[in-house]
C-alpha positions as CSV (number, residue, x, y, z in Angstrom):
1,X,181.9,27.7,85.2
2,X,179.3,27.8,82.2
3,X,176.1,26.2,82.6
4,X,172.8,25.6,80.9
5,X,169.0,25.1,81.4
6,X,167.7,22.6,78.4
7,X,164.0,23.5,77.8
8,X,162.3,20.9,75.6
9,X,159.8,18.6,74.4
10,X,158.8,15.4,75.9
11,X,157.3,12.4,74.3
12,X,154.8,10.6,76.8
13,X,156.1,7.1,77.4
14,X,159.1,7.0,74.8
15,X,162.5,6.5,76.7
16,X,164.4,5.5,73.6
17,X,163.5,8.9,71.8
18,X,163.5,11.0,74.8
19,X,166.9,9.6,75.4
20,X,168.1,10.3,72.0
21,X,166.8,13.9,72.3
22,X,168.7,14.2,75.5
23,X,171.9,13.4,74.3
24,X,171.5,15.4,71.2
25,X,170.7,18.5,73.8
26,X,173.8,17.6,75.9
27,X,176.1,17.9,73.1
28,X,175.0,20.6,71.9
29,X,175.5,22.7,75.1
30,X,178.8,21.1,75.8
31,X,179.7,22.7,72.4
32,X,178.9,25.8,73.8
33,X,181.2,25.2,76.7
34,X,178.7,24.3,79.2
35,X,180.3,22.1,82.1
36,X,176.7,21.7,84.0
37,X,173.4,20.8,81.9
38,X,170.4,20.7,83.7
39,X,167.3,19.2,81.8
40,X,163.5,18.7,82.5
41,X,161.3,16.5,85.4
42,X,160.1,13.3,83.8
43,X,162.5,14.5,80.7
44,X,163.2,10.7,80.0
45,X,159.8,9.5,80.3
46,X,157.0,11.7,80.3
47,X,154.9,12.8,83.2
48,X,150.7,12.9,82.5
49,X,150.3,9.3,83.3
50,X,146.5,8.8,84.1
51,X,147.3,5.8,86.8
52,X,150.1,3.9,88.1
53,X,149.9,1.0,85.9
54,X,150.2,3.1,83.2
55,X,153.6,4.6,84.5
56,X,155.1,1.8,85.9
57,X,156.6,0.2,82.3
58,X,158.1,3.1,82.0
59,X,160.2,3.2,85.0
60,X,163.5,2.7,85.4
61,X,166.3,2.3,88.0
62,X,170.2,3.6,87.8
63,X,171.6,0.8,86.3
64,X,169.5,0.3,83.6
65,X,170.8,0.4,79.8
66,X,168.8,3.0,78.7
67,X,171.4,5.7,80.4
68,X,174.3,4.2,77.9
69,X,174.0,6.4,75.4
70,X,174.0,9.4,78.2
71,X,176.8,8.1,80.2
72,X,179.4,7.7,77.2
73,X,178.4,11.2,75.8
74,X,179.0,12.6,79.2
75,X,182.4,10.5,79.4
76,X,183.3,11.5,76.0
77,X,182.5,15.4,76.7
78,X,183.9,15.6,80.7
79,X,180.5,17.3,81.2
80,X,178.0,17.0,84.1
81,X,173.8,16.6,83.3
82,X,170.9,16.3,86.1
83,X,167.3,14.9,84.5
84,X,164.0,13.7,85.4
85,X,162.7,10.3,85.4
86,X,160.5,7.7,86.6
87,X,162.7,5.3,88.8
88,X,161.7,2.0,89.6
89,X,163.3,-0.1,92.9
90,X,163.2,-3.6,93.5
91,X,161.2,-3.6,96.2
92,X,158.2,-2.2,93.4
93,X,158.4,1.3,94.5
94,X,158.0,4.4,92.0
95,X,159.5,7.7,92.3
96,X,159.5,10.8,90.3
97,X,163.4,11.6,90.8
98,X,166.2,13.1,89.1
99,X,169.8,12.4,89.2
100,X,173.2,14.0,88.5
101,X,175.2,12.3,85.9
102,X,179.1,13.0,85.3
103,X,181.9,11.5,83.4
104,X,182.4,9.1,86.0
105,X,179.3,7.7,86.1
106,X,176.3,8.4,88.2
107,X,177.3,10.9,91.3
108,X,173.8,10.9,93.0
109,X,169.9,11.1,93.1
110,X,167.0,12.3,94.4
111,X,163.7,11.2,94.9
112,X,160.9,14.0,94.9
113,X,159.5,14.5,98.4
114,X,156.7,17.3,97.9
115,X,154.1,16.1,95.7
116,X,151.4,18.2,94.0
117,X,147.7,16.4,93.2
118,X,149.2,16.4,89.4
119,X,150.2,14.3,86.7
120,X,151.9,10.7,87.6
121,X,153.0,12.7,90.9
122,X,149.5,11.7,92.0
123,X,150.4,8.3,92.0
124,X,153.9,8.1,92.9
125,X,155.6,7.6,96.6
126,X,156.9,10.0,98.3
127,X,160.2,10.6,98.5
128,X,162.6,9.2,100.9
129,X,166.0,10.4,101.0
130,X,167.1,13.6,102.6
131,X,168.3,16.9,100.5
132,X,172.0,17.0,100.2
133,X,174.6,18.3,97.7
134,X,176.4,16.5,94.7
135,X,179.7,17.5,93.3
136,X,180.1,18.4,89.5
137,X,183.4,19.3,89.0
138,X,184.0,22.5,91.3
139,X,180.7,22.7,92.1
140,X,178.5,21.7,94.7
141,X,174.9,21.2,93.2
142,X,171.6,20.6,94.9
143,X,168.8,18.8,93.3
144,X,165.0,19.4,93.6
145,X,162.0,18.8,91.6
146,X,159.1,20.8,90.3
147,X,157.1,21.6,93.6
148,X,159.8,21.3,95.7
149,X,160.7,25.0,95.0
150,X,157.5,26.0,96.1
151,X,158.5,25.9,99.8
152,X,161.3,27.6,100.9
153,X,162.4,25.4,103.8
154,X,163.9,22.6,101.4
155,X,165.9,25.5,99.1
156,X,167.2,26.7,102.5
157,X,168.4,23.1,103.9
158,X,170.6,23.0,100.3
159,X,171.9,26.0,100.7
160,X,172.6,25.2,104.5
161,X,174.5,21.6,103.2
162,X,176.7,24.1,100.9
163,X,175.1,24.5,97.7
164,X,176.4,26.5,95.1
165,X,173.5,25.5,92.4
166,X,170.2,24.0,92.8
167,X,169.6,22.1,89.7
168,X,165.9,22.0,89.7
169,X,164.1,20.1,86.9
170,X,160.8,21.2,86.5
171,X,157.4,20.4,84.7
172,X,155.5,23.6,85.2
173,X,152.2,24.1,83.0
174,X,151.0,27.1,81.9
175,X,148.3,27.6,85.3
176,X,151.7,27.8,87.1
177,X,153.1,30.4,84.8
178,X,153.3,33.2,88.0
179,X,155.9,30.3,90.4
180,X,158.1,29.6,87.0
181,X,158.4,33.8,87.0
182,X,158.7,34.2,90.5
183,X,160.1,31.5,92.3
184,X,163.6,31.2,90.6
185,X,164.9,34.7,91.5
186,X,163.5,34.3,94.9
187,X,164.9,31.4,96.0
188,X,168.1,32.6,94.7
189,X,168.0,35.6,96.5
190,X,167.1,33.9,99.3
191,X,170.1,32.0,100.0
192,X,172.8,33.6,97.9
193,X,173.1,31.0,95.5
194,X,172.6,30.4,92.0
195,X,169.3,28.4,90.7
196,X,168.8,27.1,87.5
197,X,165.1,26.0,86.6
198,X,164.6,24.0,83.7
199,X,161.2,23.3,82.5
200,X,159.5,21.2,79.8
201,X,157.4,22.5,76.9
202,X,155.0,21.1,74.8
203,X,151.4,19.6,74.9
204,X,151.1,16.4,76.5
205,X,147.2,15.2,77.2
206,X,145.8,18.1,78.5
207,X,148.2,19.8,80.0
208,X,150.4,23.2,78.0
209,X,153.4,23.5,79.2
210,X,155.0,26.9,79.8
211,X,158.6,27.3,79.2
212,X,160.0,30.5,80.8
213,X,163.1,28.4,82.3
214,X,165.5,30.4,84.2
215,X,169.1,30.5,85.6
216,X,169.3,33.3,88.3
217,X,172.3,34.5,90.2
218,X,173.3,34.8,94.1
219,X,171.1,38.4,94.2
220,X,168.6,37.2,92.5
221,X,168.8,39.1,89.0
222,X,168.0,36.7,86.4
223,X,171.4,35.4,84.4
224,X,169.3,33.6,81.2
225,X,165.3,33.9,80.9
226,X,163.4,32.1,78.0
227,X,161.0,34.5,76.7
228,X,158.6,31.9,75.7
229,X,157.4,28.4,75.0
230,X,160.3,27.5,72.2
231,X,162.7,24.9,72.5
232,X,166.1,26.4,73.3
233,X,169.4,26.2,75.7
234,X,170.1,28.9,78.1
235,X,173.1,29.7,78.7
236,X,175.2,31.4,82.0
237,X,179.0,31.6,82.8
238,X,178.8,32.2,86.9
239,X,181.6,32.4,89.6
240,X,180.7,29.8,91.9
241,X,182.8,32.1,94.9
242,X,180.1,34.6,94.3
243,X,177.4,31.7,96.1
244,X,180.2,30.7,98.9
245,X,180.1,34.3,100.0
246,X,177.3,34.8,101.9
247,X,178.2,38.3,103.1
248,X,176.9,40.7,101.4
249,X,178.3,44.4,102.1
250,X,176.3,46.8,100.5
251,X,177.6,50.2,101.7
252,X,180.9,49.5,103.5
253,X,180.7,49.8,107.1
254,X,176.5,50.6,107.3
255,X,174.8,48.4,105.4
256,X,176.0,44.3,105.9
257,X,174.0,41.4,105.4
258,X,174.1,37.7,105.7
259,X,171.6,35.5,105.2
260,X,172.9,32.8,106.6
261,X,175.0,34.2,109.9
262,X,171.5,36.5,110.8
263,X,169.1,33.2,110.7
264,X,168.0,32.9,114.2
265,X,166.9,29.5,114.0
266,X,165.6,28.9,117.8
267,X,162.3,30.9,116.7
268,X,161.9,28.9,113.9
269,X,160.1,26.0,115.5
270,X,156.6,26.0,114.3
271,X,157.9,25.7,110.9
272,X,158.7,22.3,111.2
273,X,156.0,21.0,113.5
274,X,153.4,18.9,112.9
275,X,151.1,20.9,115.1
């Protein structure tokens, strides 16, 4: 399976464009051959809002018509695409989420659940839904946002739930320019899977943003790696039985690993309490 980080420019509160952009990004990867094209956090409609009110115009839900134009390219190419956005509910909630589009229509979202003191995420509500995995074609992909790679414990319930990709849209500015280097191949490392970060670049209100996206393989060794700020399309053909493998033998017969079968989860318990 071929698939593809999008690293690009965002314009702050301008769906229509950004939407444009988008589609012009997913058909040019699928050109390339790419069955899975993961894009940006907020890719549809910017993320440095200064308050709520200011974001909440913006917002969208799923069924809006702004996602036209994405669904039939999608249809038309028999590709897969997880983005950012600012999703509206009915009941006047805003998330930042991302969802995983296909060519039958929407498969699934996420809502973002860890939330850094930055950009509209200060103003947002927390995320609600647990993680889980989406199907895109063959493959089973997880989807997380930004920050949510900054802890391990969410990367490791995905890869529990049968992940074979974690689709992570990202927003990283150039003060976090050591997590967008060293996250990715840890996390892939970590649970044997492969991990495609796509970040935004560009200058939006005071924030640089810092590129670098990634797509790294089951042991960690980086697949694709922007070397800079530049809009571009990464690119990695991966065997998705290389994530459902999680034994690892390294010398035959003396050195065996699994991440997964060595957890030993009942001395794990202060890692999720509250105390």
């Amino acid at each position: 399976m071929r698939i593809a980080a999008v690293q690009m420019d965002v314009y702050l509160g301008q769906l229509q464009d950004n939407m444009r952009r988008v589609v012009q990004r997913v058909a040019e990867a699928a050109e390339a051959g790419a069955e899975l094209v993961v894009l940006p956090e907020c890719v549809l409609t910017g993320y440095c809002f200064e308050s709520r009110a200011e974001a909440e115009p913006v917002a969208v839900d799923l069924a809006d018509p702004v996602w036209q134009p994405l669904q039939e390219e999608l249809r038309h190419r028999q590709v897969y695409a997880s983005l950012g956005f600012l999703e509206s509910t009915a009941e006047g909630r805003l998330y930042n989420a991302s969802a995983l589009w296909g060519p039958e229509g929407v498969v699934g979202s996420y809502r973002k659940i860890h939330l850094p003191q930055l950009g509209v995420d200060r103003f947002v509500d927390r995320g609600d839904r647990p993680y889980q995995t989406l199907s895109a074609g063959p493959a089973r992909v997880g989807l997380a946002i930004c920050y949510d790679s900054s802890f391990p414990e969410p990367m490791r319930v995905l890869g529990l739930a049968g992940a074979d990709i974690i689709a992570l849209s990202t927003n990283w500015p150039v003060a976090a320019a050591r997590t967008a280097e060293l996250v990715p191949p840890a996390r892939s490392m970590e649970n044997h899977l492969f991990f495609v970060a796509a970040n935004r670049v560009g200058q939006e209100r005071s924030f640089q943003f810092y590129g670098r996206s990634s797509i790294c393989g089951p042991d960690g060794v980086e697949l694709a790696r922007a070397a800079d700020d530049r809009e571009l399309i990464l690119y990695a053909d991966v065997d998705l039985q290389q994530a459902r493998q999680k034994r690892i033998e390294r010398t035959a017969g003396a050195h065996v690993i699994d991440r997964f079968a060595d957890r030993r989860p009942e001395f794990y318990g202060p890692v999720v309490s509250d105390d």
